[in-house]
C-alpha positions as CSV (number, residue, x, y, z in Angstrom):
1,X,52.7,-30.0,63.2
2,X,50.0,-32.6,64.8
3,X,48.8,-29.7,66.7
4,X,48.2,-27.4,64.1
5,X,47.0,-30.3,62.1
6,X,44.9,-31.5,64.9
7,X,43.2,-27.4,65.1
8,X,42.4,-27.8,60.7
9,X,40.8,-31.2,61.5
10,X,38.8,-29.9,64.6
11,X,36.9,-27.0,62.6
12,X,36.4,-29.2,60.1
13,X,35.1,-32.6,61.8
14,X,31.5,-33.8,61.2
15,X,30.8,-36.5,63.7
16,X,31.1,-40.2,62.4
17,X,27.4,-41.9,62.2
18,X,27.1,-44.1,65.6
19,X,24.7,-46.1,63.6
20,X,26.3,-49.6,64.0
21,X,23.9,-50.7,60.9
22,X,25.7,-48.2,58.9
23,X,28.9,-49.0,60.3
24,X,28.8,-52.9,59.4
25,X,29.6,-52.7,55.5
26,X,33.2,-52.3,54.9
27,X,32.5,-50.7,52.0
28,X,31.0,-47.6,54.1
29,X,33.7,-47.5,56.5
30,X,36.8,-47.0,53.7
31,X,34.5,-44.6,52.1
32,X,34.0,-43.0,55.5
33,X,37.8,-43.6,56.9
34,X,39.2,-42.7,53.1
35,X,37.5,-39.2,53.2
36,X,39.0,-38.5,56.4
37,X,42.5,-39.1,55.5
38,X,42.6,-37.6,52.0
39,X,40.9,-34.6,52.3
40,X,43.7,-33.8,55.2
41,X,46.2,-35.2,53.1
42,X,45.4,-33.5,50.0
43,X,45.3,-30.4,52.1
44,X,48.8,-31.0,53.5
45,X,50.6,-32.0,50.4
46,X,48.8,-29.0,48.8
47,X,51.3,-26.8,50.5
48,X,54.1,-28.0,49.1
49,X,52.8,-28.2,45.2
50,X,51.8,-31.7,45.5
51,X,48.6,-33.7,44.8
52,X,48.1,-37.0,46.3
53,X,48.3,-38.7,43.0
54,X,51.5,-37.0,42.6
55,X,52.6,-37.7,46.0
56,X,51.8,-41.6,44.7
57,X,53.9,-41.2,41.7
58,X,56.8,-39.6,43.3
59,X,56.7,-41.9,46.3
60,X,57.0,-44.9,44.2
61,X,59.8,-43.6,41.9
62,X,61.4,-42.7,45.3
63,X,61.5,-46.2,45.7
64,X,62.8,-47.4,42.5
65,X,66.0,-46.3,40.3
66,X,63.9,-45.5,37.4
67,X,60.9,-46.7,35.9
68,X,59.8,-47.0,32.1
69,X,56.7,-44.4,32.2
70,X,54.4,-47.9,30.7
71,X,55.3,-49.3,33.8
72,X,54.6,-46.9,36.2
73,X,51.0,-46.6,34.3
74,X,50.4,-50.5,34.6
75,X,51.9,-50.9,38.7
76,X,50.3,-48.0,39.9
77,X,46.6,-48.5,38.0
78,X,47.1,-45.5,36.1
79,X,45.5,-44.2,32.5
80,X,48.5,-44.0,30.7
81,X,47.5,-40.5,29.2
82,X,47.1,-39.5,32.9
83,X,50.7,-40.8,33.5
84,X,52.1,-38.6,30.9
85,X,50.4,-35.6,32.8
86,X,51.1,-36.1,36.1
87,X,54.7,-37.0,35.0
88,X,55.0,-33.6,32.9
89,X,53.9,-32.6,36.2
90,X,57.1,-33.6,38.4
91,X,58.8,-32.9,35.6
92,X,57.7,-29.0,34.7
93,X,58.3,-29.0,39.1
94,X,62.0,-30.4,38.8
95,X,60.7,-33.0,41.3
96,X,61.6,-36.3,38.3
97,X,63.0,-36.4,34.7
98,X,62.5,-38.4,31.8
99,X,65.4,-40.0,30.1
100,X,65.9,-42.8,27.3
101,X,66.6,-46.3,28.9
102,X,70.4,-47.1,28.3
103,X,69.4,-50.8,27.4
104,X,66.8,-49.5,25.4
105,X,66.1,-46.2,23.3
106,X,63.0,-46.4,22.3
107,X,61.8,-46.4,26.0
108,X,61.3,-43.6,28.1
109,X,62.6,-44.3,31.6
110,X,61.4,-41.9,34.6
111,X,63.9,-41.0,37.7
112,X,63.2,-38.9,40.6
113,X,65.7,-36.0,40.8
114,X,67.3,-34.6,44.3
115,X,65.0,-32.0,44.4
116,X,62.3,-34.8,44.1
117,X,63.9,-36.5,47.1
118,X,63.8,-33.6,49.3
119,X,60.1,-33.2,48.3
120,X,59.1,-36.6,48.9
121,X,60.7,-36.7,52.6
122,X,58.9,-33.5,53.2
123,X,55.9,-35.5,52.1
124,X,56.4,-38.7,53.3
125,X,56.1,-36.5,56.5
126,X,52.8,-35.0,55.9
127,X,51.4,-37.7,55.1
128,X,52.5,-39.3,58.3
129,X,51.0,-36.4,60.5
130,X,47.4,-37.3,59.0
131,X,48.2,-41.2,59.5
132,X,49.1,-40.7,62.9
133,X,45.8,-37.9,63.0
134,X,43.3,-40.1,61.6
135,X,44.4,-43.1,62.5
136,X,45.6,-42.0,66.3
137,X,43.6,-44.6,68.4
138,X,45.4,-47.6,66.9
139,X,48.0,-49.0,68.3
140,X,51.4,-49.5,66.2
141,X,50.5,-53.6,66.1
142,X,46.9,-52.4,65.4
143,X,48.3,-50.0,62.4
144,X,50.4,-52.8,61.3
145,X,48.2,-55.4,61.4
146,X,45.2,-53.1,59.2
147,X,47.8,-52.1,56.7
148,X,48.7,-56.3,55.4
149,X,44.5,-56.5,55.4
150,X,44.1,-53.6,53.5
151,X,47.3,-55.3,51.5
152,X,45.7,-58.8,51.4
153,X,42.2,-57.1,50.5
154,X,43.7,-55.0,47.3
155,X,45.3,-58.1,46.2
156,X,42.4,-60.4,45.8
157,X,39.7,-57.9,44.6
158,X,38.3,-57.7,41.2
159,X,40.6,-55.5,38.8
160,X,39.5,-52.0,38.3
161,X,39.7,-49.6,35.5
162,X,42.6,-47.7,35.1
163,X,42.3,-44.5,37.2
164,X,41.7,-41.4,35.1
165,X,42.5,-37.8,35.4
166,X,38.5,-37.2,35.0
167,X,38.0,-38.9,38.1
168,X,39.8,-35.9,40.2
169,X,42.4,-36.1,43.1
């Protein structure tokens, strides 16, 4: 997979600016280092029916038991009328289902299904191939040690609006 990834990415690479002027704002860099790894990404998950905001949505219910759908919206930074859609989504897919919250009724509460768990390892795997791809002359402490910045960075920067559909993939 690498390989065959490696092949996509080659007929598609435009050279990174050498211009360390350019290269000194971290805000240039994600933008520059962000492109790189969704458009692959995007491209991967693509061929198995996912989007990387779906891939988002399904990794995290992956990781839970089930979710109220308001939650999801408010964790994840999502427009809750883009939550409904991108749940209806998995759901149309198979890939989660909606249910009403045993301790509550009134609440919608979201749970990946098996089929959904299957998917998500498959994607969890793609997404992995581009990691290692883009991200390929770090070392594992390196990789580490970039993900609690990025971590560290999220957490202390100014809130954003809620991501919106409009906004694209």
């Amino acid at each position: 997979m690498i390989a065959a990834l490696h092949e996509v990415c080659q007929n598609q690479a435009v050279a990174p600016a050498s211009d360390d002027k350019v290269a000194e704002y971290a805000g240039q860099l994600f933008f520059r280092l962000w492109r790189a790894s969704h458009t692959r990404t995007a491209e991967s998950l693509n061929s198995i029916g996912l989007t990387p905001a779906l891939f988002g949505l399904l990794n995290v219910l992956g990781a839970r038991k089930g979710s109220i759908q308001q939650q999801l919206s408010s964790d994840m930074g999502i427009d809750p009328s883009a939550m409904v859609r991108l749940i209806d989504e998995l759901e149309n897919a198979g890939l989660a289902e909606r249910r009403h919250r045993p301790q509550d009724r009134r609440a919608w509460e979201v749970a990946i299904t098996p089929k959904g768990r299957r998917t998500l390892e498959r994607a969890r795997q793609l997404a992995a191939d581009v990691e290692d791809y883009v991200l390929g002359e770090l070392s594992t402490s390196e990789r580490l040690q970039l993900l609690t910045l990025l971590r560290r960075a999220l957490a202390s920067a100014p809130p954003q609006p809620a991501w919106r559909l409009e906004e694209g993939d």
